[in-house]
N, C-alpha and C positions, 0 to 999 in steps of 0.2 A: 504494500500500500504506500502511496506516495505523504512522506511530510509535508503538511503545510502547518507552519504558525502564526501569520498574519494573513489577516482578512478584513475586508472594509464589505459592511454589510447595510442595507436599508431595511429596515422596520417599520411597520405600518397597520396599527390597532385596527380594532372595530370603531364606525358612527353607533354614536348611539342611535337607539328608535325613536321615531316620531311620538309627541302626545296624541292622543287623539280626541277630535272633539263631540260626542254624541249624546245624546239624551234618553232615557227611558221613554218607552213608548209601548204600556201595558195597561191592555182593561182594565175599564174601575179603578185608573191611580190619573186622576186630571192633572194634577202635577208631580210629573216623576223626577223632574231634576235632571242636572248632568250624570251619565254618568261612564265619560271617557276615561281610559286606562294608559297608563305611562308608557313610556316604549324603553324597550329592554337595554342596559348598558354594552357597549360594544366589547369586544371580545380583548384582554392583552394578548403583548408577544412578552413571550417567557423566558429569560435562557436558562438552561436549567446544567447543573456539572453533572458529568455522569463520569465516572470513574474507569467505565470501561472503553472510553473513548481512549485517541494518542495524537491524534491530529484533527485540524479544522480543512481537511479536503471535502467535504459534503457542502461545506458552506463557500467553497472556491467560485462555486461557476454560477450564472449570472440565476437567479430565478425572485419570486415574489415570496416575500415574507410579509403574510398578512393576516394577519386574524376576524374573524366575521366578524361584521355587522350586527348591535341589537335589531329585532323584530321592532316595527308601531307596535302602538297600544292600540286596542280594539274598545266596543261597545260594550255595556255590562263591566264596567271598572275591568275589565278584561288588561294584564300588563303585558308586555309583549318579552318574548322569551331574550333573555341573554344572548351576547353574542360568541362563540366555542374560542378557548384561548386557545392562540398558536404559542406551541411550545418546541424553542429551538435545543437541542442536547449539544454541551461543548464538553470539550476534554476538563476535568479537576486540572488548574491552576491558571484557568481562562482569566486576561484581566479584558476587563470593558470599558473602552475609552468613548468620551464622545469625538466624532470623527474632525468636528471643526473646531472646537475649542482646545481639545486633547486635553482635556477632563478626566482622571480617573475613576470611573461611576460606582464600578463595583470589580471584586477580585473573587473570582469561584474558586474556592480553593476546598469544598469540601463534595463527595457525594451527593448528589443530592439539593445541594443547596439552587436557591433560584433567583434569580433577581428580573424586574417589569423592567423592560426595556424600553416599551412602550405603553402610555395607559391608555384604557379602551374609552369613549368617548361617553360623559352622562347618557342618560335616556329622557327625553323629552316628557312633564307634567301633560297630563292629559285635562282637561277642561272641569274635572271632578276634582283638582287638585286645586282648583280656584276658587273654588264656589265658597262663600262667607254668608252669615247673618245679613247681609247688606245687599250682596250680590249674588244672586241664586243662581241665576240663568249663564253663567260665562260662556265667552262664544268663542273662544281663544284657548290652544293649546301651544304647547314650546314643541320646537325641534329639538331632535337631541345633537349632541355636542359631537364632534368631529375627535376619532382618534388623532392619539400625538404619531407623529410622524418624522423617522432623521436619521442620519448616517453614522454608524457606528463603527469605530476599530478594533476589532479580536485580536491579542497577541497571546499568546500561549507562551507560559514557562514550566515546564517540566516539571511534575514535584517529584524528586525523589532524594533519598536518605544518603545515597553514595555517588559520587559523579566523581569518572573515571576520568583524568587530563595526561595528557602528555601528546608528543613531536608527533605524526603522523608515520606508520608504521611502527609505533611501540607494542604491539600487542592487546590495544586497549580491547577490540571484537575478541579478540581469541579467549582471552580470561573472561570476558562476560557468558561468552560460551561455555567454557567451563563450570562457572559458577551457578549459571542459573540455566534454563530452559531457553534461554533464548537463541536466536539461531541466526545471528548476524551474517552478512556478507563478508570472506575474509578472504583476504589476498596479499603476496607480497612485494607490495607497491603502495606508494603514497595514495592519501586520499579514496581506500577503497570504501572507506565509510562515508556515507553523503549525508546522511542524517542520523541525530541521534537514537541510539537504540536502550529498550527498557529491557531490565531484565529482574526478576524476584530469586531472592537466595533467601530458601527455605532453611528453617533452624530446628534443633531439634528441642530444644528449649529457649521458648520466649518468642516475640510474633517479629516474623519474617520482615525484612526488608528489601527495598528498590535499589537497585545501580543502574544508572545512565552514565551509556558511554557517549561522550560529549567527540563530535570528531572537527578537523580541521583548522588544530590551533597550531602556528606558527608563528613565526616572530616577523610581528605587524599585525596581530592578528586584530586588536585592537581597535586600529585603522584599515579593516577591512581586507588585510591579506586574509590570502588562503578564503576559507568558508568559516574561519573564528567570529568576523562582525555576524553572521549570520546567527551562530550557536553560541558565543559566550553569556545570551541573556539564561539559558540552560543550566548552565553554573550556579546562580544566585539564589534558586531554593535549596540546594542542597546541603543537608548538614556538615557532610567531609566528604574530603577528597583524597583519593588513590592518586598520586604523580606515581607515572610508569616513567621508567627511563630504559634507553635501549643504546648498549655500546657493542653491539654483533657488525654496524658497520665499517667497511670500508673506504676511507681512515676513519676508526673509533673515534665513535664523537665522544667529548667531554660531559659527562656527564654531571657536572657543578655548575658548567656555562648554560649547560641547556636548563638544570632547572630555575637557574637564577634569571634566563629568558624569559621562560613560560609565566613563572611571576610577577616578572613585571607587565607584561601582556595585562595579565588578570587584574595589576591593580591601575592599570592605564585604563581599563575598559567601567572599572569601579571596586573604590577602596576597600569597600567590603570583602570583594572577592580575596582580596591578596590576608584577609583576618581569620579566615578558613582553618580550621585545623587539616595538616594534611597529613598522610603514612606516603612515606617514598617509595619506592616499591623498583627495585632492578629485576627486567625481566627477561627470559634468554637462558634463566645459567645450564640448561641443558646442554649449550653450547660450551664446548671446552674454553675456546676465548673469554668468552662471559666467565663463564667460573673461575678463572685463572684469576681475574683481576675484583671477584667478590669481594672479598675482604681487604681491599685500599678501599672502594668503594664506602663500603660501610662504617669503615674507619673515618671517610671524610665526612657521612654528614651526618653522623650521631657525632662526632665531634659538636656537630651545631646544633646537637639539641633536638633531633627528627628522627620520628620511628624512624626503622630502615628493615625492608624485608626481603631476599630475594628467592624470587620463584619461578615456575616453568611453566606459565601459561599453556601449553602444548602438551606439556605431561601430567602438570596438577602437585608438583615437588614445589613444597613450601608454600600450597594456598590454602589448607586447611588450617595453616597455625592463620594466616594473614586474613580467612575469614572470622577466627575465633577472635582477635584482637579489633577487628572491625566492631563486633557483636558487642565486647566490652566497652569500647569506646561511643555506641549508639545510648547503651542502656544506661 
């Protein structure tokens, strides 16, 4: 299925229903009075988070988001029926901007939760909603009121518990593979990831959490290299972060430079990102090169004070300690 996390949407409630203006008109009652009926309130548009969604691709392509119209009001105080809400489903951590002001209106960040995006328009008093002591007879009913109507900006931030960073060909798919069910596209080559992937790593005690591998952070990524302006807003719900590093290539990259890159990326894009707790994580060492130079590695940056774990995304050596130490540091 294709990502999309921005979307510019129009919305467009119900009118309300007319009043209406009628009289009784029954045997043996010489004066029956008004007795016209309201017209029904027009219908909202809902958006509602639904937790099983992952992207806003349904709301990509051009169509009518519009909720009914109330019914008039009829004769015999008769009200005239409601009009049916349209109810749109986004992915949980939808935020809702208005499209011209860029207003943040509302943030879905739960199952379930809903917010009117648009209200549906009164329902017009019907001619029985007039009538007084004074004035019996009214001849006069309201129209009802015009849905609200206007342009809205869906941007989508990922909610999840672990977000996976590093260079582009670190392994980031491959361990998400491993750890959870999920079944990324992997390849060895830059950029085989084009959008981010979700993945659940089940526990055997205590409730389960989310890893999103965040892909196409590079240095600029900030300013739009690579596909990082696209995906770094992904980053920013997440409680930690996995930095992968990867020194398999040829000439081994330095693995101090790149992560002392990547973070400043993160905190050019927004300070918060760079306050992140993170676990380093060197991946590869199945690889005899990788292995050989494990332990300088880990010597330089638990020197600084940073978990440091390395493992074999490919084999699964040394991810079981690094999801156990994950789980402790959630809880």
């Amino acid at each position: 299925m294709k990502f999309v996390d921005q979307v510019r949407i129009r919305v467009m409630a119900g009118n309300g229903g007319n009043g209406c203006v009628s009289f009784r008109r029954e045997r043996y009652v010489p004066k029956g009075g008004p007795d016209g009926g309201d017209g029904g309130k027009g219908g909202d548009v809902i958006l509602q988070a639904d937790g099983q969604l992952s992207t806003l691709l349904d709301l990509s392509y051009p169509q009518q988001l519009r909720a009914r119209k109330g019914t008039h009001g009829k004769g015999k105080n008769q009200t005239g029926k409601n009009g049916e809400d349209f109810i749109i489903r986004v992915p949980a951590g939808t935020l809702v901007r208005d499209d011209e002001s860029g207003e943040l209106l509302q943030d879905l960040l739960f199952d379930g939760q809903q917010f009117i995006a648009a209200a549906g328009g009164r329902g017009g008093r019907g001619n029985a909603g007039f009538a007084t002591s004074t004035h019996r007879t009214p001849r006069h009913a309201e129209k009802g009121e015009e849905g609200e109507e206007r342009w809205l900006r869906l941007d989508l931030k990922l909610l999840a518990d672990v977000g996976l960073i590093g260079f582009p060909n670190a392994g980031k798919s491959t361990l998400l593979s491993q750890i959870s069910s999920a079944r990324p596209k992997i390849g060895d080559y830059p950029f085989t990831t084009l959008a981010p992937n979700l993945g659940v790593v089940e526990r055997e005690e205590g409730r389960a959490f989310i890893v999103a591998d965040i892909p196409g952070l590079i240095e600029g990524a900030s300013k739009g290299a690579g596909l990082g302006l696209t995906f770094l807003r992904h980053v920013e719900r997440t409680r930690l972060l996995i930095h992968l590093l990867d020194i398999s290539g040829e000439p081994p990259q330095n693995p101090l430079k790149n992560f002392l890159t990547l973070n400043s990326e993160l905190n050019a894009y927004h300070p918060s990102l760079g306050e992140k707790v993170q676990i380093v994580v060197l991946n590869k060492i199945d690889l005899p090169s990788v292995r050989k130079k494990a332990a300088e590695v880990k010597k330089q940056f638990e020197g600084m004070g940073d978990r440091f774990f390395a493992i074999s995304g490919k084999t699964g050596e040394g991810v079981k300690e690094l999801m156990e130490a994950i789980s402790q540091m959630l809880d």
